[in-house]
C-alpha positions in Angstrom: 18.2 -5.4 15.1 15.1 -3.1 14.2 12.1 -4.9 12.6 9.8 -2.3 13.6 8.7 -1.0 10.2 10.1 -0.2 6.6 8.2 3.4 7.8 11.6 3.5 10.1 14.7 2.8 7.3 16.4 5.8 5.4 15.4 7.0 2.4 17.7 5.9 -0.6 20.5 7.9 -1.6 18.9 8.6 -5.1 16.0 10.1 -3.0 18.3 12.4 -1.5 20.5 13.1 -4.4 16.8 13.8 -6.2 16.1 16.1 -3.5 19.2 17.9 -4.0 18.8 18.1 -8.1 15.6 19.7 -7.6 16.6 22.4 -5.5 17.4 24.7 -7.6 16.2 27.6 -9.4 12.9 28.6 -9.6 9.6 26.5 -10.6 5.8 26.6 -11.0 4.0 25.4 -7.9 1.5 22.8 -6.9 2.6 20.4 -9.9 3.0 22.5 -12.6 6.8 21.9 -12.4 9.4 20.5 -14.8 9.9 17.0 -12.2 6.1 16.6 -12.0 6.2 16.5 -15.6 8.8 13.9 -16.0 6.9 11.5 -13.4 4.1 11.4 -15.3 6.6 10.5 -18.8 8.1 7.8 -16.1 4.0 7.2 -15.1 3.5 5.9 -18.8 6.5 3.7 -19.1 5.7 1.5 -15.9 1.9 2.2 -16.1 1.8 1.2 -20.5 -0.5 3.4 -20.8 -1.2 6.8 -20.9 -5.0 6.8 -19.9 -5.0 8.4 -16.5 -4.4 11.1 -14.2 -2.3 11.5 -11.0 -1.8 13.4 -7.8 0.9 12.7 -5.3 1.0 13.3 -1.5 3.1 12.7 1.0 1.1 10.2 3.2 -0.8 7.1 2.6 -3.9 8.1 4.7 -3.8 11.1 2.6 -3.8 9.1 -0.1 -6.5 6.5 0.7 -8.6 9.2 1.5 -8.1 11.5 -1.0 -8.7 8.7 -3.7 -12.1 7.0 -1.5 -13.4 10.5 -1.4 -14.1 10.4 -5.6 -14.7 7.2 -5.7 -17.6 6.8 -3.0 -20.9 9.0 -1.8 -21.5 10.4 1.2 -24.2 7.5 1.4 -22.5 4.9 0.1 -20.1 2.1 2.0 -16.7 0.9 1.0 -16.0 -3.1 0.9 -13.0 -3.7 2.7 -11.3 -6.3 4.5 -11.7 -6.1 8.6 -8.3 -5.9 9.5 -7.6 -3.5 5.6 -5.4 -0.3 6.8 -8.2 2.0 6.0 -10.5 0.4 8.5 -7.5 -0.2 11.6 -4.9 2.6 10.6 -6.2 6.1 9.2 -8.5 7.1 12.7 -11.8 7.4 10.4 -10.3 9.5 7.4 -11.8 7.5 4.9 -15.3 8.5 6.5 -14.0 12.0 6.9 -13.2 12.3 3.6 -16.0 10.8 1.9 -18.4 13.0 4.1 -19.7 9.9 6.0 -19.6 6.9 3.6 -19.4 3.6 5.8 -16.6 1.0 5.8 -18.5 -2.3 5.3 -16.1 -5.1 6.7 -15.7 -8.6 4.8 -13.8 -11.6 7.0 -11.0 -14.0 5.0 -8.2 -15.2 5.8 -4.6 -13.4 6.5 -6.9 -10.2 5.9 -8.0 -10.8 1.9 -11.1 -10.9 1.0 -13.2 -14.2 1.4 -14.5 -14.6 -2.6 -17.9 -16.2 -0.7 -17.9 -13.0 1.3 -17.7 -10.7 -1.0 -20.2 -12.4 -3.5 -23.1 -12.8 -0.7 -21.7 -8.7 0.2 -22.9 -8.0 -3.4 -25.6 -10.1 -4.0 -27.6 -8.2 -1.0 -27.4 -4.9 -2.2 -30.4 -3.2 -2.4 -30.4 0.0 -3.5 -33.9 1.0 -3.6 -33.9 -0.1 0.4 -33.9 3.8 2.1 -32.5 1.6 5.6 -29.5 0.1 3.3 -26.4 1.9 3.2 -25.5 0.1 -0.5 -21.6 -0.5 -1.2 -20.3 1.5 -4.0 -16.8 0.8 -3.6 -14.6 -2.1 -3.4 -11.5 -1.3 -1.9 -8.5 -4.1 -1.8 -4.6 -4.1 -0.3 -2.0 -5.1 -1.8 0.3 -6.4 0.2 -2.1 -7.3 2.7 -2.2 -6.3 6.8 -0.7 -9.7 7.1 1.8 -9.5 4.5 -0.2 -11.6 2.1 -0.4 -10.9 -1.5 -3.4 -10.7 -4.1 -2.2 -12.3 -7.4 -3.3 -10.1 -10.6 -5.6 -12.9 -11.5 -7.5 -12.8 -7.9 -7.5 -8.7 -8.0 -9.1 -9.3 -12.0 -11.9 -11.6 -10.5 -12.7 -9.3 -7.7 -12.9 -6.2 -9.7 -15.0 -8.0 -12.5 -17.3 -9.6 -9.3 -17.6 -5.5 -8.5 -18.1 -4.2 -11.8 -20.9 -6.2 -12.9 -22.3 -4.9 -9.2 -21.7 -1.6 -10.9 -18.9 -0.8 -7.8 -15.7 0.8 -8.5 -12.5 -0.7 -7.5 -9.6 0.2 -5.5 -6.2 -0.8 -4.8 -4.3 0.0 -1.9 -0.6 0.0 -2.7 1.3 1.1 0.0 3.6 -2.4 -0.5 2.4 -2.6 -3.9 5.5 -3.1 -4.9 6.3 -5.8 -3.2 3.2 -7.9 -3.8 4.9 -7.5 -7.2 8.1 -8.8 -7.3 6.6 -11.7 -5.4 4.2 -12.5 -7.5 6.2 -11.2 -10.7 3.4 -9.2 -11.7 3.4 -5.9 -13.9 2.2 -2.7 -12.2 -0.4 -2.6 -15.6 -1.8 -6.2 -14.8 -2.2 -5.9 -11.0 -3.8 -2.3 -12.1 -5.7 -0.8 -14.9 -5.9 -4.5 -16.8 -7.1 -6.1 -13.6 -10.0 -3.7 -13.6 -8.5 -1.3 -11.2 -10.8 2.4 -11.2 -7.8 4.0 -8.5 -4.3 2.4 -7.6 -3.0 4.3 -4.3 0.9 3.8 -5.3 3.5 3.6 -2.1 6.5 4.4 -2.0 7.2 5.7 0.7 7.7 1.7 2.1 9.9 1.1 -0.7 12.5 4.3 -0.2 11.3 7.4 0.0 11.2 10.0 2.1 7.0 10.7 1.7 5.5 9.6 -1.9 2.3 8.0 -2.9 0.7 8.6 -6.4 -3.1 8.8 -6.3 -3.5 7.4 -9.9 -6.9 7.5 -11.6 -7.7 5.3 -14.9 -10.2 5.4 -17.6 -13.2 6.8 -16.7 -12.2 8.0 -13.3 -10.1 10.2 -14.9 -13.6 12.7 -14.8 -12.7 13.2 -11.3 -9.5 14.4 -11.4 -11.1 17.7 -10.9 -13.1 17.1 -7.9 -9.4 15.0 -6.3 -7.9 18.4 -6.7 -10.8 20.0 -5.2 -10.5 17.9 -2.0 -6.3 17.7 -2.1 -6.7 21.7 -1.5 -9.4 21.5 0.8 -7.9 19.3 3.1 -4.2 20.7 3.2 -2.9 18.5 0.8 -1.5 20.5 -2.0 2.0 21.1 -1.7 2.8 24.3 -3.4 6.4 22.7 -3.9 5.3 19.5 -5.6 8.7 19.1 -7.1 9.9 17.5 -3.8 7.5 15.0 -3.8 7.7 14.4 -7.7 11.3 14.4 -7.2 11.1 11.2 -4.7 9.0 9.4 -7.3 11.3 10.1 -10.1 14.4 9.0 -8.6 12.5 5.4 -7.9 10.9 5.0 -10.7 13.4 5.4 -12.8 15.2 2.1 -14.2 12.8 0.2 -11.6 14.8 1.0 -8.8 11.4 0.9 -6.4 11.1 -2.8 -7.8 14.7 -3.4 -7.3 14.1 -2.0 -3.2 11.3 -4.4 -3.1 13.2 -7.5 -4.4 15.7 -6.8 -1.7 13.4 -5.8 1.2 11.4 -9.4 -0.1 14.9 -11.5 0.4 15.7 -10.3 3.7 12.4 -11.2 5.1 12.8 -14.4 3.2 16.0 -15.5 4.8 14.5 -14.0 8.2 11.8 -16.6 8.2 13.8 -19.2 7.4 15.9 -18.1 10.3 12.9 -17.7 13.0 11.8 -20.9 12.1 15.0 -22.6 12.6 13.8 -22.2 16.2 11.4 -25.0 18.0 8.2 -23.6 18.7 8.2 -20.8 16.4 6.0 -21.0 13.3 4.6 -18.6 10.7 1.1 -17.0 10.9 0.8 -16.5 7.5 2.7 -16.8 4.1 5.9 -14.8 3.8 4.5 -13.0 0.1 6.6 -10.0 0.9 8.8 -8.4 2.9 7.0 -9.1 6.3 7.1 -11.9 8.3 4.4 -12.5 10.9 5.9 -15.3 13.5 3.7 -17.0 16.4 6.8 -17.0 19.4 7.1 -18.7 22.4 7.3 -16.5 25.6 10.9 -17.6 26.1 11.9 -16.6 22.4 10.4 -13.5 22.4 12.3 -12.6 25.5 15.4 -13.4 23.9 14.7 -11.1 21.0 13.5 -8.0 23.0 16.4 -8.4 25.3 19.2 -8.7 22.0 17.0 -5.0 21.5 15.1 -6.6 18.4 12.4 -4.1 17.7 9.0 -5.9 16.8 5.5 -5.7 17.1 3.1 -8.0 18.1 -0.2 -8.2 16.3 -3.8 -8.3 16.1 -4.1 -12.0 15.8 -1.8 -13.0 18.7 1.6 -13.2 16.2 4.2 -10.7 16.2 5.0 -8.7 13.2 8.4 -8.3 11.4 9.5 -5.9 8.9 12.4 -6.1 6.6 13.4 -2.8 4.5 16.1 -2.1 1.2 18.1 -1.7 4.0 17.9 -4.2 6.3 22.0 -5.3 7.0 23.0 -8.5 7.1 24.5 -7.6 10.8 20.5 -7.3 11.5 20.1 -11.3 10.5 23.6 -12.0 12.1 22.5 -10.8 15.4 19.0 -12.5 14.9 20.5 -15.9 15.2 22.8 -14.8 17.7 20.2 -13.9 20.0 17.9 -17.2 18.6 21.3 -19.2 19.7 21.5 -17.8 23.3 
């Protein structure tokens, strides 16, 4: 009964079968490869477009990082949520990586953005004030830390409220994917349409065994040169890229990363409705994805750590649950077993 993280499923068979396709013979290195070529075919299909440029690693804090690094000075902040992954989860790469830019923190609630917060964030830029570390960058997550998600419409507002503060705009999607099916978004509207400068695309969440696509758009696509600059600087360059590429193709193709989503977002559906069977148990924020975050009385949680449920509790006194493509129906089973004893 493991609701630890999606981090802790398998990776799908097609991953695997991927894997094995792709090793064999010889191919050019560090992306120059024949499967790295085909992503970025299957790139334009799901992106409709073909106005950007890509990287892939095989981390999301590379990702974040690598992607913050071209987007934002060495002087400049990043808007982000409080509780956003890059300001709680990456131990300061962001500020590594941008040589020292500062993570300016916005409050709202189940960790998006407050609108008011953000406008009064950009109305007090100053630029011309030496003191004043000025945003530059607006960076959003999508799914949010507390399993929320950002509509297209809400990410379009935001990134217009940013652009006519002349910031760029980025889009953390390690569970992009399933802020989509929930929503029933595109990837292009939620992206590029909405105003999005960077999408970090996860999916590594979603199936695989390490893949996330730095994707750059429009006129970001100038520093594709200086992301490859800093991806071989920092160690993240993989001279056999076809591994990586070969995750990405496998889900990508014939939406099967949606299709993960749609089924990691039912089993936390059912889940909730489960936990909340229970008297005293009641959700901390919206189920918009495939994590459920559950306020538990003592006696309950008990219950569940002694059935072996793995959970984790979280920063805003719930506990967290995560459902993956592969979370069994056993997994539920036992869940109301242990909810019935």
């Amino acid at each position: 009964m493991n609701f630890s993280s999606d981090t802790s499923a398998p990776a799908h068979p097609r991953v695997i079968e991927a894997l094995a396709s792709a090793n064999s013979g010889m191919q050019a290195s560090y992306g120059d490869d024949g499967v790295t070529v085909r992503v970025r075919d299957l790139l334009k299909e799901v992106l409709e477009t073909d106005d950007f440029e890509f990287w892939m690693c095989a981390s999301g804090s590379a990702s974040n990082a690598l992607a913050l690094s071209v987007m934002c000075s060495p002087t400049g902040s990043i808007l982000c949520h409080r509780e956003a992954h890059i300001e709680r989860d990456e131990r300061g790469a962001p500020e590594f990586f941008t040589g020292g830019a500062k993570l300016h923190l916005l409050d709202g609630p189940s960790a998006q953005i407050d609108e008011q917060a953000l406008r009064d964030a950009l109305a007090g830029i100053d630029r011309d004030f030496v003191h004043e570390t000025p945003p530059e960058t607006l960076s959003l997550t999508n799914l949010s830390e507390s399993g929320t998600a950002y509509t297209a419409d809400r990410v379009a507002h935001y990134a217009r409220l940013a652009h006519d503060a002349d910031l760029s705009v980025h889009l953390d999607g390690a569970r992009l994917a399933n802020a989509l099916v929930s929503t029933g978004a595109r990837l292009a509207d939620m992206t590029w349409r909405a105003g999005v400068d960077v999408v970090t695309l996860g999916l590594t969440k979603t199936g695989a065994i390490g893949c996330e696509i730095i994707i750059l758009f429009g006129q970001m696509r100038t520093r594709y040169k200086a992301l490859l600059a800093r991806a071989k600087r920092s160690g993240h360059m993989p001279p056999k890229m076809r591994f990586i590429a070969a995750q990405a193709e496998a889900l990508l193709r014939d939406q099967l990363w949606l299709q993960l989503a749609e089924t990691a977002n039912k089993r936390a559906r059912e889940f909730s409705n489960i936990i909340c069977s229970v008297e005293g148990v009641s959700l901390a924020h919206s189920v918009d994805g495939n994590e459920v975050f559950a306020s538990l009385p003592d006696d309950v949680e008990r219950r569940l750590r002694a059935a072996g449920g793995a959970f984790y509790p979280w920063i805003d006194g719930s506990h967290r649950f995560v459902c993956s493509w592969t979370t069994p129906e056993s997994d539920l089973d036992a869940l109301r077993s242990a909810l019935a004893g």
